[in-house]
DRENVOGU-587410 format. One record per residue (C-alpha): residue in three letters; x negated, y negated, z negated. Coordinates in steps of 0.05 Angstrom, whole numbers, padded with zeros to 5 digits, always signed. Layout:
ALAXYZ/...
//
This chain:
UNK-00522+00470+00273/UNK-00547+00528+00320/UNK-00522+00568+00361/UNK-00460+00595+00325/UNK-00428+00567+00262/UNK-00436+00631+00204/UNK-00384+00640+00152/UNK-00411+00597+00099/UNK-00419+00533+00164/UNK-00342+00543+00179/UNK-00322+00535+00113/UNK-00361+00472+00105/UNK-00352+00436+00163/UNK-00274+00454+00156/UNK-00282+00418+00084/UNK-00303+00359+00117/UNK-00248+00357+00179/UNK-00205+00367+00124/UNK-00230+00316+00081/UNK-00179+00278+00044/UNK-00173+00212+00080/UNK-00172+00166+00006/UNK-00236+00209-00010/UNK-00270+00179+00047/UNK-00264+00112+00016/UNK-00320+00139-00034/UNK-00373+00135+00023/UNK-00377+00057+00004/UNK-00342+00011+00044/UNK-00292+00056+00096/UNK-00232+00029+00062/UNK-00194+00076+00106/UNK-00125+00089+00069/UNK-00123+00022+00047/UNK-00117-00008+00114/UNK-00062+00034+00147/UNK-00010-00016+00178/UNK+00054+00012+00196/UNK+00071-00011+00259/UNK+00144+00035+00282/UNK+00194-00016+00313/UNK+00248-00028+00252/UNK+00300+00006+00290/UNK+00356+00026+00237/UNK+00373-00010+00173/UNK+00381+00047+00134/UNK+00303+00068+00139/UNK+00263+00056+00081/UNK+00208+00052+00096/UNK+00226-00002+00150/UNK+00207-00052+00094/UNK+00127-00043+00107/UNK+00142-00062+00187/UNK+00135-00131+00216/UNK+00203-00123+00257/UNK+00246-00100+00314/UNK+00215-00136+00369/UNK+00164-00089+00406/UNK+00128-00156+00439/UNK+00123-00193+00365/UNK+00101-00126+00335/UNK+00043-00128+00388/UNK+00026-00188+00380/UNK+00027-00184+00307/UNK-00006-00115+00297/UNK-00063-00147+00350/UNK-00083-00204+00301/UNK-00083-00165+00244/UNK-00121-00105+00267/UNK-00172-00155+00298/UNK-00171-00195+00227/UNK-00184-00135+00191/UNK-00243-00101+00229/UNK-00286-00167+00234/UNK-00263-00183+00311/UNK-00254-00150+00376/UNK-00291-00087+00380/UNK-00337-00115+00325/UNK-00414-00093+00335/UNK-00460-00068+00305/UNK-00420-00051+00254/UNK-00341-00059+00228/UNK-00311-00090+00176/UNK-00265-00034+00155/UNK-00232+00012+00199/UNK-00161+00002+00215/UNK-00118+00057+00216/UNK-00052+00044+00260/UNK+00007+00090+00239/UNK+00049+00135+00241/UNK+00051+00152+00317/UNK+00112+00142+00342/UNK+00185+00155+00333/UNK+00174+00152+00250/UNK+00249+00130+00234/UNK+00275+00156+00174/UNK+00248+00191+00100/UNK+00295+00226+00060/UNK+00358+00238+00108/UNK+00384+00311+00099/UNK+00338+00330+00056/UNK+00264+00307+00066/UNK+00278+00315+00145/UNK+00219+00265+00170/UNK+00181+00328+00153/UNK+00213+00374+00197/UNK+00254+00314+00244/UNK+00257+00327+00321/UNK+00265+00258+00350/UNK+00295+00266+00415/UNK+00269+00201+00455/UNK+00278+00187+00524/UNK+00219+00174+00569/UNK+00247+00099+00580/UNK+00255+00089+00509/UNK+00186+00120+00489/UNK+00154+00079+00547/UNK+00184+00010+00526/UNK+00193+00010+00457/UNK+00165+00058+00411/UNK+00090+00062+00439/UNK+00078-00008+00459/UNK+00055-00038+00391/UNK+00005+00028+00385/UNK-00017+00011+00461/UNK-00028-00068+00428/UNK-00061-00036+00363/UNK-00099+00017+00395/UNK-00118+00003+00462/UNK-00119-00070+00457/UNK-00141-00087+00388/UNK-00183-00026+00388/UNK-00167+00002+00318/UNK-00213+00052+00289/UNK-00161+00105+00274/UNK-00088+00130+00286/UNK-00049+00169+00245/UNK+00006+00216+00282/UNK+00075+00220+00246/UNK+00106+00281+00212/UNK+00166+00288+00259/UNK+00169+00317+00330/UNK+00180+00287+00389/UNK+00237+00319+00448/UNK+00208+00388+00403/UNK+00127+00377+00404/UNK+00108+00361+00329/UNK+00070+00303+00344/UNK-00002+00328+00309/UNK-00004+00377+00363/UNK+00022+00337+00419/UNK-00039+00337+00472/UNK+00005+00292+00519/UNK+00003+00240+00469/UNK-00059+00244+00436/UNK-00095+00262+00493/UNK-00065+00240+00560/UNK-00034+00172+00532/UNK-00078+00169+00473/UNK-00152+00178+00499/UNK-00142+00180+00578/UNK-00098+00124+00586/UNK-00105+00076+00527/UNK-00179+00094+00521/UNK-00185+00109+00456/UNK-00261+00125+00443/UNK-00298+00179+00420/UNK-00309+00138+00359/UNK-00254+00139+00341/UNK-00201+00185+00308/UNK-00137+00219+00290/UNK-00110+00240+00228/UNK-00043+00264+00198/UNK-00020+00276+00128/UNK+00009+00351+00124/UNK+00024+00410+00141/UNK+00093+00402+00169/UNK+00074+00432+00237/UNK+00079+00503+00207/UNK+00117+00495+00138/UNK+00171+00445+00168/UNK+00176+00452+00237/UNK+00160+00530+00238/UNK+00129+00510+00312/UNK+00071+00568+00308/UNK+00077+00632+00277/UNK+00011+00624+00221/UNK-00019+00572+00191/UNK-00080+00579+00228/UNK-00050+00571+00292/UNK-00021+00510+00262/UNK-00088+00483+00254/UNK-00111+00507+00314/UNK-00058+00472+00356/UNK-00073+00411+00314/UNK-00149+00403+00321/UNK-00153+00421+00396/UNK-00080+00366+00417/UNK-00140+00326+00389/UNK-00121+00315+00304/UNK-00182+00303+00275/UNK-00174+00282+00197/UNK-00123+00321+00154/UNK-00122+00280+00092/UNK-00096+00343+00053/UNK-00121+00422+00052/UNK-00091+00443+00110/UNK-00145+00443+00147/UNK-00195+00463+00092/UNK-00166+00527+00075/UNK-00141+00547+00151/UNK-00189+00531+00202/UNK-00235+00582+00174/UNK-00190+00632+00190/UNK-00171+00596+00259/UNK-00252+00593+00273/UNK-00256+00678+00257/UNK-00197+00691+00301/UNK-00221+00649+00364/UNK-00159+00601+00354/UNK-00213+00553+00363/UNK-00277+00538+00391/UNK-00353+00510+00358/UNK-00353+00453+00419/UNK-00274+00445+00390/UNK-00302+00425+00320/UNK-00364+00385+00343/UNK-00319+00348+00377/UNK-00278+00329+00315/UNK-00336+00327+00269/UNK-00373+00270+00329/UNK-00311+00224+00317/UNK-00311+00224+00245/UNK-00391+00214+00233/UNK-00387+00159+00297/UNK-00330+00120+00255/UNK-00380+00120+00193/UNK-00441+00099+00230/UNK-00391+00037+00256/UNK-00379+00017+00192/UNK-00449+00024+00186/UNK-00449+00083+00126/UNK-00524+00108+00145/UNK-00554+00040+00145/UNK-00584-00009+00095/UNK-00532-00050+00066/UNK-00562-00110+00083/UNK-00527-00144+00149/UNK-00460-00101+00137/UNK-00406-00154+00123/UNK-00362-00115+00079/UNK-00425-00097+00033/UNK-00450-00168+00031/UNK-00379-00187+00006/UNK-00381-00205-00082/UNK-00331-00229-00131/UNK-00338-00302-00099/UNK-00302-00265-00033/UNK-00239-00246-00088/UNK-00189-00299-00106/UNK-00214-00355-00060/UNK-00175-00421-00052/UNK-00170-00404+00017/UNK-00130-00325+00006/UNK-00080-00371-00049/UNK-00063-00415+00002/UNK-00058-00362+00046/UNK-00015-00314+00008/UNK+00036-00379-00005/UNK+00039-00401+00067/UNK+00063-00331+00092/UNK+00112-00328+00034/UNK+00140-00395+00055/UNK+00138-00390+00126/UNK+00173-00319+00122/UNK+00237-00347+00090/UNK+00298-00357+00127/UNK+00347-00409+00120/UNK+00407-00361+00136/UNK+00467-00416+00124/UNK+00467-00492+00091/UNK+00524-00539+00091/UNK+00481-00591+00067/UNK+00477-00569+00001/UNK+00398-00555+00007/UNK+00349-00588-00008/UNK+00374-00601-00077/UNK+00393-00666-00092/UNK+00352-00705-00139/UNK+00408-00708-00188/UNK+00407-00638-00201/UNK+00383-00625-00267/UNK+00410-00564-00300/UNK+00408-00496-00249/UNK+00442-00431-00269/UNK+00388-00383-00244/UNK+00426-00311-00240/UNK+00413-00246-00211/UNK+00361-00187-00224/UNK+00311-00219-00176/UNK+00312-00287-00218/UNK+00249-00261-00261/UNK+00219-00215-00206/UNK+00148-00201-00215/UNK+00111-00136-00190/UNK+00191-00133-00145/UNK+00166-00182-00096/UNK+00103-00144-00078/UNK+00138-00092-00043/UNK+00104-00023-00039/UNK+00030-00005-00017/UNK+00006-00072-00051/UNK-00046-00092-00072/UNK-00076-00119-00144/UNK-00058-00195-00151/UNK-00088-00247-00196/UNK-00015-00276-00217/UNK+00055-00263-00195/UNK+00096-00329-00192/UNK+00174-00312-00207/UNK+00240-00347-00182/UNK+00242-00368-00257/UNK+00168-00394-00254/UNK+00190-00425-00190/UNK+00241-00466-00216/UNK+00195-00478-00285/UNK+00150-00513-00239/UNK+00207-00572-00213/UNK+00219-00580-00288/UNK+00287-00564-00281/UNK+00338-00542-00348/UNK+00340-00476-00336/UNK+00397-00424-00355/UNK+00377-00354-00339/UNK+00415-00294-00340/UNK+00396-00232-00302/UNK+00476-00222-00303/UNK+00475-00150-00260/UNK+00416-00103-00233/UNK+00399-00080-00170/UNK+00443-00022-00157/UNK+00491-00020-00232/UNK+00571-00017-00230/UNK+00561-00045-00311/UNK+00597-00113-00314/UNK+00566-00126-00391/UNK+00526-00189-00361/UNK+00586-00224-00320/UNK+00611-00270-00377/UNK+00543-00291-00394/UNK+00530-00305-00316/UNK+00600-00337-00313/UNK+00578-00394-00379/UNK+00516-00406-00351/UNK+00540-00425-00286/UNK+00597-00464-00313/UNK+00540-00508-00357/UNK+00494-00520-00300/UNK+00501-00570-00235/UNK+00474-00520-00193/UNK+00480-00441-00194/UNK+00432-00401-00156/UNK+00433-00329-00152/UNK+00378-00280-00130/UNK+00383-00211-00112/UNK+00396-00163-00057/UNK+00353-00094-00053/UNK+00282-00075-00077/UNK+00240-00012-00081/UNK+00298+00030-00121/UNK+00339+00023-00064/UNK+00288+00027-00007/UNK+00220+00061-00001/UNK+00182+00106+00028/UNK+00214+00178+00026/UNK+00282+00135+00009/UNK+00327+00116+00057/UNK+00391+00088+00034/UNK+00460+00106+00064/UNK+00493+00046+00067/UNK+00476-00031+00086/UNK+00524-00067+00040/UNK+00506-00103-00020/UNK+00477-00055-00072/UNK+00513-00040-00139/UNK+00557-00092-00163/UNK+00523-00155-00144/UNK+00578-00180-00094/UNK+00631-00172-00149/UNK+00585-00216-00189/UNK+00570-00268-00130/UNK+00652-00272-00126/UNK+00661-00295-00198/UNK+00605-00340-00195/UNK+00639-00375-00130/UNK+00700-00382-00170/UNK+00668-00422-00217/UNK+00664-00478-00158/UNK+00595-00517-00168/UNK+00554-00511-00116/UNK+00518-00438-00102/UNK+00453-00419-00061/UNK+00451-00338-00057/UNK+00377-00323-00038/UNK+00368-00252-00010/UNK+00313-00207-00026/UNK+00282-00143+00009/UNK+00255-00110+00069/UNK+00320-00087+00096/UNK+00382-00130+00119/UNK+00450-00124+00082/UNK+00512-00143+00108/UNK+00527-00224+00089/UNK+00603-00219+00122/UNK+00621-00251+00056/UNK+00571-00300+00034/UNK+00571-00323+00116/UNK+00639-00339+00116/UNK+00659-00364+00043/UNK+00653-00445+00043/UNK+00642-00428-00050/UNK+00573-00401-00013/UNK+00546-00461+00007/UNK+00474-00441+00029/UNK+00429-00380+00039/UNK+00364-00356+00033/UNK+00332-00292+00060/UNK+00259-00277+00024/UNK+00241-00218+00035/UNK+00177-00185-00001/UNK+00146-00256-00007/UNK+00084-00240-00048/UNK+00046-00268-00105/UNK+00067-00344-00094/UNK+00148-00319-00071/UNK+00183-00357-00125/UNK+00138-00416-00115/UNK+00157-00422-00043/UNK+00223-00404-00055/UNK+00233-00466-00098/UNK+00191-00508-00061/UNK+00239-00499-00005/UNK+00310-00503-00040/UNK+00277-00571-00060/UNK+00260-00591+00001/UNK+00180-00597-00020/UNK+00169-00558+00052/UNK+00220-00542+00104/UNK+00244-00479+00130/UNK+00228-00462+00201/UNK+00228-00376+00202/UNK+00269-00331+00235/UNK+00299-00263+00225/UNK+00257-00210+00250/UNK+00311-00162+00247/UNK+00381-00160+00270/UNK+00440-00148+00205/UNK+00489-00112+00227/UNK+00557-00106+00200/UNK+00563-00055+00144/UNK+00609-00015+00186/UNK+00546+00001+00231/UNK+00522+00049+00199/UNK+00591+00094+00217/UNK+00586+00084+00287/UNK+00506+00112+00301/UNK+00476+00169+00268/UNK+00415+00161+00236/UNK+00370+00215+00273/UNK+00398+00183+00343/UNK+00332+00159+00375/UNK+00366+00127+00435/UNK+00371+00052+00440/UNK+00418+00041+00492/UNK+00496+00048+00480/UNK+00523+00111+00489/UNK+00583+00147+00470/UNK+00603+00117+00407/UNK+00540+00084+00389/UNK+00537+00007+00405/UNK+00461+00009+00410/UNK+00412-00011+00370/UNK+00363-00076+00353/UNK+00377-00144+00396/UNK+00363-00115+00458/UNK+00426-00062+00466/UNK+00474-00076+00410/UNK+00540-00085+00436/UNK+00571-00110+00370/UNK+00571-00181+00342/UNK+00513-00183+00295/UNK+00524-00220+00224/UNK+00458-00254+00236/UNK+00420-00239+00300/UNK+00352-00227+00304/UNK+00313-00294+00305/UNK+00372-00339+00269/UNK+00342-00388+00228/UNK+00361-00455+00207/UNK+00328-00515+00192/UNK+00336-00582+00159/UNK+00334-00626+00210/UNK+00353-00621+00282/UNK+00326-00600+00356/UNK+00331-00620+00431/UNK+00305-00583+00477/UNK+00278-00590+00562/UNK+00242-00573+00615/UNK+00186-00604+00622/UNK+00182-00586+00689/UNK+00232-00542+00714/UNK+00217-00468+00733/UNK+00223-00433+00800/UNK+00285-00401+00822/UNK+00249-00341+00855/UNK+00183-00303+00854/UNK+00158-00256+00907/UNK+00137-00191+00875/UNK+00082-00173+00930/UNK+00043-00241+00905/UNK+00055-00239+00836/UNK+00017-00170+00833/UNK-00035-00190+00890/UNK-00055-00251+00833/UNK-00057-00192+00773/UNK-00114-00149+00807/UNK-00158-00183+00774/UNK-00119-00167+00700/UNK-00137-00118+00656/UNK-00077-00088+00649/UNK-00029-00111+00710/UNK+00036-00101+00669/UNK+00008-00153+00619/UNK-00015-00209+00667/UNK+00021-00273+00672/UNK+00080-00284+00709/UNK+00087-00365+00689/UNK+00065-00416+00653/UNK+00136-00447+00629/UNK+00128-00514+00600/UNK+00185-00546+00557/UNK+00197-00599+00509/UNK+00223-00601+00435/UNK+00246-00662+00394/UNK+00261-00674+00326/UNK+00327-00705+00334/UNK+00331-00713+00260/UNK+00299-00740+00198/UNK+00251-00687+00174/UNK+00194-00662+00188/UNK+00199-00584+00205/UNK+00161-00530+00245/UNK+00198-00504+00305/UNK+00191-00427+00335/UNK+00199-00438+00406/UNK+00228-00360+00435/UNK+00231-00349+00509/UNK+00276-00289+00523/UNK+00294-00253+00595/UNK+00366-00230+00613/UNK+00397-00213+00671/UNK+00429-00153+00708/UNK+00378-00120+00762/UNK+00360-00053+00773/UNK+00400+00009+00748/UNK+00442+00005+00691/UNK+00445+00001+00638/UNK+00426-00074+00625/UNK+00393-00105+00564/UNK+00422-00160+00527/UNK+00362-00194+00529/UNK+00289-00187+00518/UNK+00235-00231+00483/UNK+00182-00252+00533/UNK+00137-00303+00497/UNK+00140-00351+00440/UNK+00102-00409+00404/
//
């Protein structure tokens, strides 16, 4: 490049830092904005965009964010070249969308160093330092006043010094909130100054493109400043092997025979199936053979594109609750009855025949993306609309009723938990291409349920005791807490509840120790990695069908006690199987 960058260099490199990040997708095979897991802890119920997280937990979002990073890239640290890049986001403290206005784009999150430390950068540490994504993405809000794009503590000292995050690697961050929303410099160009030198690489809008330019003429910042960025984008493309023959890259050799394989079908329907919950059952499910004629009711009954969620992907068929039910060759009366979020009660008395004419009424709703999205939170954690007023007239009718629950998000069940007219339920979440199928398959007992909540649901009345912009976790003047580990409340349905078909015992195998000695147990973790992440035990237990059916089990190992300074945890999840 020289010695000095002239007037018509700046402007070009800055058009390339500033590159918009699903333009680089154009450069063959980067697939970089189609690979950007969301991996913020689900902390409130109100956040929409909550939906696109795996959970609460910060060890089961490690764990889970590991896998999938590793899936997507083609394996640990893949060489020569990567699959994709993986892009872990947004980084951290990303807990609400539209509160007040917009305010993720101007939100200072006020986190304490505990709380940062313990749950809100662990799963980036799994995803990042661990897994060894390609790229991060910071998030739009601030953290304790630092928008987090300019943040050199985290994207340096944690980010690159501590987690080792490689010069191959990169940052990005999707506008120019550091200037127009948080008003934390006094131009735009020191915006982008303060950006590109905390160590923001990618701006996947025009920030960057039309103000480093001027940032470059006014020394803001430096040539060695921009070769730096420039090295970590150009090293990312020559992983994914961009200047290279195609031959020997794996996502090139991929065809149409790698699309809609036997193996991804089987695949989408065993994640829809093994993420329902069986909430409550009185014995009522599976359906008995002498069902015949089902009253299916609700607006999720014919759900199609609905149970994809957002930020999905093209599918070659979408499989209904109706199609579900098609599929048993049951007599089917369908009314949609109510929508998602409607006071109209023009579809009760239709609801109300149907179920009256059918052995079995089943009704399927809850929320979708109208009611929770990205840049939508929603103010409440009841029941949307008027479906509960529905639900209640159905119950009256008195055959027996299976609610199953849709969405990302948790509403309160109060109700349906403690109504014995409600005789089982179902939570579904965004199950995917094959959702009605394995929503049916279960309620007929075809496969069992065996998954857990990965979210606490609160009662609806939570949402008046914690504001939504308070980051802390532990109780605190009026605030009970927040997820399984501080709540103080009594949960509707705690994280992990699930029930089954059958029935469990449960033993040591062999019993563990009653004490450890700390001085040993980090004398054996020397030789660890990471000492923090080296095992403590090896805790060996038995489980036992006690019952009649074959099930899976989820074996969860949690830790609770009262040591150190307060405040305690309720509990914390260790390990599971």
């Amino acid at each position: 490049m020289g010695a000095a960058f002239d007037d018509e260099l700046i402007n070009s490199v800055a058009g390339i830092i500033g590159m918009e990040a699903r333009a680089l997708n154009n450069f063959g095979h980067a697939g970089l904005d189609f690979f950007t897991p969301n991996i913020n802890p689900f902390k409130d119920p109100r956040w929409g965009h909550g939906q696109e997280t795996p959970g609460e937990d910060t060890l089961h979002l490690s764990n889970y964010m590991y896998n999938l990073v590793v899936g997507l890239q083609g394996g640990l640290d893949p060489s020569p070249y990567y699959q994709v890049v993986a892009m872990c986001k947004h980084l951290p403290g990303y807990d609400l969308e539209n509160w007040e206005g917009n305010l993720r784009f101007k939100f200072n999150a006020v986190i304490t160093t505990q709380d940062l430390s313990e749950y809100y950068l662990p799963p980036f540490q799994a995803c990042l330092c661990d897994a060894k994504a390609g790229a991060a993405m910071c998030s739009y809000n601030a953290v304790n006043g630092i928008p987090l794009c300019t943040d050199s503590y985290l994207l340096q000292d944690i980010l690159r010094d501590l987690w080792g995050f490689g010069q191959d690697r990169w940052v990005s961050f999707c506008s120019a909130d550091i200037y127009n929303s948080h008003k934390y410099t006094a131009t735009p160009q020191q915006a982008a100054a303060d950006a590109l030198i905390a160590g923001t690489d990618v701006d996947c809008g025009n920030f960057y493109s039309e103000w480093l330019p001027t940032a470059y003429n006014q020394s803001l910042i430096m040539e060695a400043q921009l070769r730096t960025t420039l090295t970590r984008q150009y090293a990312s493309l020559i992983r994914l092997g961009y200047f290279d023959p195609a031959e020997g890259q794996s996502y090139c050799s991929y065809n149409w025979s790698n699309v809609n394989t036997p193996n991804a079908q089987k695949l989408a329907y065993q994640a829809a199936v093994e993420g329902m919950v069986l909430l409550k059952n009185d014995g009522t499910l599976p359906l008995s053979g002498n069902v015949k004629t089902i009253a299916l009711i609700g607006p999720w009954v014919n759900a199609t594109t609905q149970i994809q969620a957002n930020y999905r992907g093209a599918t070659p068929y979408l499989i209904s609750p109706l199609m579900g039910a098609m599929q048993h060759r049951y007599n089917i009366k369908y009314i949609m009855g109510t929508s998602i979020s409607t006071t109209s009660t023009d579809g009760f008395a239709a609801a109300v025949a149907a179920a009256k004419a059918a052995d079995t009424v089943i009704y399927a709703g809850g929320m979708d993306l109208s009611v929770e999205d990205e840049a939508n939170d929603h103010l409440n954690i009841t029941w949307p609309g008027n479906q509960l007023n529905l639900i209640t007239e159905l119950q009256a009718v008195g055959k027996p009723f299976v609610v199953a629950q849709f969405g990302g998000g948790q509403v309160d069940n109060t109700a349906l938990k403690g109504a014995a007219s409600v005789n089982a339920i179902v939570w579904g979440g965004y199950p995917g291409q094959s959702g009605g199928q394995a929503l049916f398959n279960i309620l007929t007992g075809k496969v069992t349920p065996a998954g857990c909540l990965p979210v606490t649901q609160y009662p609806a009345g939570y949402v008046n005791e914690i504001p939504m912009m308070d980051m802390n976790l532990c109780p605190h003047g009026t605030s009970p807490g927040c997820t399984y580990k501080w709540y103080t409340g009594t949960p509707v349905y705690p994280l992990r509840y699930g029930e089954h078909y059958t029935t469990f015992g449960f033993g040591w195998s062999k019993a563990p120790t009653n004490t450890y000695n700390i001085q040993q147990l980090v004398n054996a973790g020397q030789g660890a990695t990471y000492i923090d992440t080296t095992t403590l035990d090896t805790l060996a237990i038995d489980v036992t069908n006690t019952g009649k059916v074959t099930s899976d089990y989820v074996a969860l190992l949690f830790a609770s006690g009262q040591y150190g300074p307060t405040l305690y945890p309720n509990k914390s999840l260790v390990t599971y199987t």
